[in-house]
N, C-alpha and C positions, 0 to 999 in steps of 0.2 A: 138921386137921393144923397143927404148929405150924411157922410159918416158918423156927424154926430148920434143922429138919429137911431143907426146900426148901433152903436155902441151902447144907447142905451137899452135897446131889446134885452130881453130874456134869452137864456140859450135857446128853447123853443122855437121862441120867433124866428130868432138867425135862420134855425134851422127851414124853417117853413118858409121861410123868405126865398131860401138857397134853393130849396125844391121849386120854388114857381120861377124864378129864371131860368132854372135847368127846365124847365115844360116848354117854356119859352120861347129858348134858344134850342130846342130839342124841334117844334117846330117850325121854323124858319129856315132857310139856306145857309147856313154858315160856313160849307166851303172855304172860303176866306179867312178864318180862323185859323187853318191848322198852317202851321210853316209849311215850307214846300219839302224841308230837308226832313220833316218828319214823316210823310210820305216814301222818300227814298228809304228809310230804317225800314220802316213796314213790307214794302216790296223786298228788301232784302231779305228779311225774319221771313217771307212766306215761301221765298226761293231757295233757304236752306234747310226748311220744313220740308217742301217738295221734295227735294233733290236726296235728302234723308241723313243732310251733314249739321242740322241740328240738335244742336247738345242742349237736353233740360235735365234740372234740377229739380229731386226732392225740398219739399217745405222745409225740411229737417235740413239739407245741407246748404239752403239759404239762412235758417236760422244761423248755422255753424257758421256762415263765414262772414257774419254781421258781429259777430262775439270776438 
């Protein structure tokens, strides 16, 4: 699809357009998609869940330290 085309849609469209790729690609294999190293974050985030050495944040104290 040529970007012209996108550009002239309606926000709508975009939008409706954006949801049927995501169906799409939602199902098919895309494995292949995600980098390898993003994987390793993941595995890491789940081992410090486990392990109980993960630290989260209130909504509140992500707002505060975006300001």
């Amino acid at each position: 699809m040529d970007t012209a085309i996108i550009e002239q849609m309606d926000d709508t469209e975009k939008l409706h357009t954006m949801e049927q790729l995501w169906e799409v690609l939602c199902r098919k294999n895309t494995q292949g998609l995600t980098p390898v190293w993003h994987q390793d974050v993941l595995n890491h985030r789940v081992k410090l869940h486990e392990s109980g050495e993960a630290e989260y944040l209130t909504l509140e104290e992500v707002r505060n330290s975006l300001t």
